[in-house]
C-alpha positions in Angstrom: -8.2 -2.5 23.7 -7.9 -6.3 22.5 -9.2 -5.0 18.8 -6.9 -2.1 18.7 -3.7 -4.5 19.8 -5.1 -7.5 17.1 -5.2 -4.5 14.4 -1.9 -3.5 14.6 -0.5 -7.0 15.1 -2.2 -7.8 12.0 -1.0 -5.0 10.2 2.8 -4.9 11.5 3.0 -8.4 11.1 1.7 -8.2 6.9 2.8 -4.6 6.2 5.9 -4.5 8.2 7.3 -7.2 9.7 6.7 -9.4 6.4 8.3 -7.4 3.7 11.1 -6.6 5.7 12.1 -9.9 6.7 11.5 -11.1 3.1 14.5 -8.1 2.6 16.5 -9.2 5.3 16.2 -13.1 3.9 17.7 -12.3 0.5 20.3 -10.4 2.2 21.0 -12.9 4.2 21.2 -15.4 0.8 23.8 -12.9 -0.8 26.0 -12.8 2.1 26.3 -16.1 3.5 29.4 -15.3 5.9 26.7 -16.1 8.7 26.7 -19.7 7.4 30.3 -20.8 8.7 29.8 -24.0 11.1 31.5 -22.4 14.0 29.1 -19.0 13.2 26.2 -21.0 13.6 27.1 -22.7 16.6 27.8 -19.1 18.2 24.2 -18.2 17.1 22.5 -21.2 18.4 23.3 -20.2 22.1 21.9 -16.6 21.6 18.7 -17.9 19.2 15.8 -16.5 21.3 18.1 -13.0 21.7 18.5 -13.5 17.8 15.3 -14.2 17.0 13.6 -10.7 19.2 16.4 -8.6 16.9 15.6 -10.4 13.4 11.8 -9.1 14.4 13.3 -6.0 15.1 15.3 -5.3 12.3 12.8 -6.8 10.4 10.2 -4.0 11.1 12.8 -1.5 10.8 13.4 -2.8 7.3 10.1 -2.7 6.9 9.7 0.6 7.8 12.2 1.2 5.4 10.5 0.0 2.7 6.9 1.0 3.7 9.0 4.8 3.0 10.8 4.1 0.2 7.3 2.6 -1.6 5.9 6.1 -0.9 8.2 8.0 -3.0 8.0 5.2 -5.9 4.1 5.4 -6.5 4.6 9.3 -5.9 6.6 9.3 -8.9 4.3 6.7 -10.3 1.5 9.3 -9.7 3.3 11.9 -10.8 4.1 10.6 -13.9 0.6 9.2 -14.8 -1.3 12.6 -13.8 1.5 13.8 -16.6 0.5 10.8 -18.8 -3.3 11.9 -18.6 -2.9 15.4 -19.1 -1.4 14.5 -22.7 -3.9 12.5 -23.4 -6.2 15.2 -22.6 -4.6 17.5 -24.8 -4.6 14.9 -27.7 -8.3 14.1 -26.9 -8.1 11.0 -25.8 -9.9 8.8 -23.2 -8.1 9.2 -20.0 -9.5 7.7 -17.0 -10.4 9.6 -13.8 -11.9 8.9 -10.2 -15.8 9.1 -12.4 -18.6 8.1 -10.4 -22.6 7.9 -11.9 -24.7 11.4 -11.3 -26.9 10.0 -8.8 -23.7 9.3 -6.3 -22.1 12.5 -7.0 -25.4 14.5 -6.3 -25.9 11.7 -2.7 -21.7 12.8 -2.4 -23.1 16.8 -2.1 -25.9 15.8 0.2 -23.7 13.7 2.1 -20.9 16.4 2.4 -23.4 19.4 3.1 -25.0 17.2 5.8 -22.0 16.7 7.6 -20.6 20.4 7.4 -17.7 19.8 5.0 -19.2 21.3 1.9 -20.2 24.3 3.9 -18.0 27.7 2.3 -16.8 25.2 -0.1 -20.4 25.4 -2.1 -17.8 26.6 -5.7 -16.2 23.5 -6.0 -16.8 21.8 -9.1 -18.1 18.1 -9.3 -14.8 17.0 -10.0 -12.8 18.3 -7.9 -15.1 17.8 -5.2 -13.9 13.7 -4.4 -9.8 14.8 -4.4 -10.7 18.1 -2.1 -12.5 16.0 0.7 -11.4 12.5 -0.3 -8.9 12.5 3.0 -11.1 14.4 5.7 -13.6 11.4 4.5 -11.4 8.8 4.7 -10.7 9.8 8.4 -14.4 10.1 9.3 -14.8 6.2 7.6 -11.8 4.9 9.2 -12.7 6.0 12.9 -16.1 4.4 12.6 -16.3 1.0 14.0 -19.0 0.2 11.7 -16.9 1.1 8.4 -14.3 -0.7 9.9 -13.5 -3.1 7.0 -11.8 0.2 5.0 -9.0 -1.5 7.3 -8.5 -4.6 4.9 -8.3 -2.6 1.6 -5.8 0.0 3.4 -3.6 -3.0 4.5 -4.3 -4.6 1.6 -3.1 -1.8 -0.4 0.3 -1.0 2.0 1.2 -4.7 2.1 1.7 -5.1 -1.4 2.9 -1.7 -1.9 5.6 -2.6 0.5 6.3 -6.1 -1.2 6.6 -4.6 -4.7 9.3 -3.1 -3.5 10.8 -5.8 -2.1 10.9 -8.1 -4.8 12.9 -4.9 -6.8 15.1 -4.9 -4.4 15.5 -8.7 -3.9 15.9 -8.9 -7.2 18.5 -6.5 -7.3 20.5 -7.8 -4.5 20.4 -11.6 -5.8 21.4 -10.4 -9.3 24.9 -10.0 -7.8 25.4 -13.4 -5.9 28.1 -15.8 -7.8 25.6 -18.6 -7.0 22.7 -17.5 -8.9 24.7 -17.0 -12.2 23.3 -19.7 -13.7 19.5 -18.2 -13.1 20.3 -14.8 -13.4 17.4 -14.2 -16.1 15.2 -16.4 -14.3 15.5 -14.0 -11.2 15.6 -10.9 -12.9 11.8 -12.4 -15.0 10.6 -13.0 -11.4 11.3 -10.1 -10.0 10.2 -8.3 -12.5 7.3 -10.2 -12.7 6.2 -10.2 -9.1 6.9 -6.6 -8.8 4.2 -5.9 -11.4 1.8 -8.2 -10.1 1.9 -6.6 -6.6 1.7 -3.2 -7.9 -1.4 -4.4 -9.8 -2.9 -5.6 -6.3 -2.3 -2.2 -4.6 -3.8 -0.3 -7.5 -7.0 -2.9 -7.0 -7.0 -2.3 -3.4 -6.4 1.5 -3.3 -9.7 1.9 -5.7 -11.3 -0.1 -3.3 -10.5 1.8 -0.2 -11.0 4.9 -2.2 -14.5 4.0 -3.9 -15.7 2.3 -0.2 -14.9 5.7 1.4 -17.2 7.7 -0.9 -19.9 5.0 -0.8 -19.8 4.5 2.9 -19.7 8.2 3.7 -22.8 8.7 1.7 -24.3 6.1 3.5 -23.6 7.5 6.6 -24.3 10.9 6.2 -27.5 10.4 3.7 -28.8 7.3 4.6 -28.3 5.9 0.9 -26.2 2.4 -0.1 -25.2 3.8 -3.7 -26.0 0.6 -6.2 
């Protein structure tokens, strides 16, 4: 029970809790009505009532974003499997989800071990990873002894969630009259930070998604892939 409760601490706290606060903070910046002398001494004598609904509304926001990340790399998705299928139809090199012979022939062994591939035998070799690729993923995450997929996949919807953020923070302190003077400065930071997290989730989404097909093999045919 104490791992399940440090897990999702953990993961509120960096997926959640973190990204929405860093939301709620450049609200906050924008509108500083809350700032007034006499304000602030109103808030001081509720801080520890103020603090448990920041946290709160901080996960909410979170939550917020966490959804509203969903739909942008859906549309991300969308528009790359889009991109690739012109490429395809110009003949150019357009990367996919390829893995060496030997893993995909361990993948079959794997999947026909553990009853997955069973009435399924006409699926083509590439198609097979995207068919099974979630009912894997479940299998790895409920094992305790695969349990480090749970650092790529918060990995991946921490900075998910935080691309978004710094869109949206950017967007919000684009408008405040004190920030004028900066206003390409914010706008090349934001714009620079949002890229950089969605480079980290695309790093840590391969990772969850090639440690899922290597770790399922393992388990289910006894072979580490190189």
């Amino acid at each position: 029970m104490s791992d399940i409760v440090e897990k999702v601490t953990l993961y509120d706290l960096l997926g959640y809790v973190l990204p929405g606060g860093l939301l709620l903070g450049c609200v906050l910046i924008r509108y500083r009505g809350w700032s007034d002398p006499a304000v602030m001494a109103l808030l001081k004598d509720y801080a520890g009532i103020l603090t448990v609904f920041l946290l709160m509304l901080s996960f909410a926001l979170g939550c917020i974003v966490s959804q509203a990340a969903g739909w942008l790399i859906f549309v991300l998705k969308t528009g790359w499997i889009w991109i690739k299928k012109l490429m395809r139809w110009m003949h150019l090199p357009a990367e996919e989800d390829n893995y060496e012979p030997a893993v995909m022939t361990n993948l079959k062994s794997a999947l026909n071990n553990s009853g997955l591939l069973q009435g399924s035998a006409g699926i083509s070799d590439d198609k097979l990873i995207t068919t099974f690729r979630a009912q894997m993923y479940s299998d790895i995450q409920a094992d305790r002894t695969y349990s480090r997929i749970h650092n790529y996949a918060s990995g991946a919807v921490v900075n998910k969630n935080l691309m978004v953020v710094m869109l949206t923070g950017m967007l919000i302190l684009q408008n405040d009259p004190a920030l004028q003077s900066c206003r390409k400065f914010v706008c090349m930071a934001g714009c620079f930070f949002s890229l950089a997290f969605l480079a980290r989730w695309g790093r840590f989404e391969k990772k969850k998604k090639d440690y899922t097909v290597y770790w399922y093999i393992e388990k289910y045919q006894g072979t580490r892939p190189s």
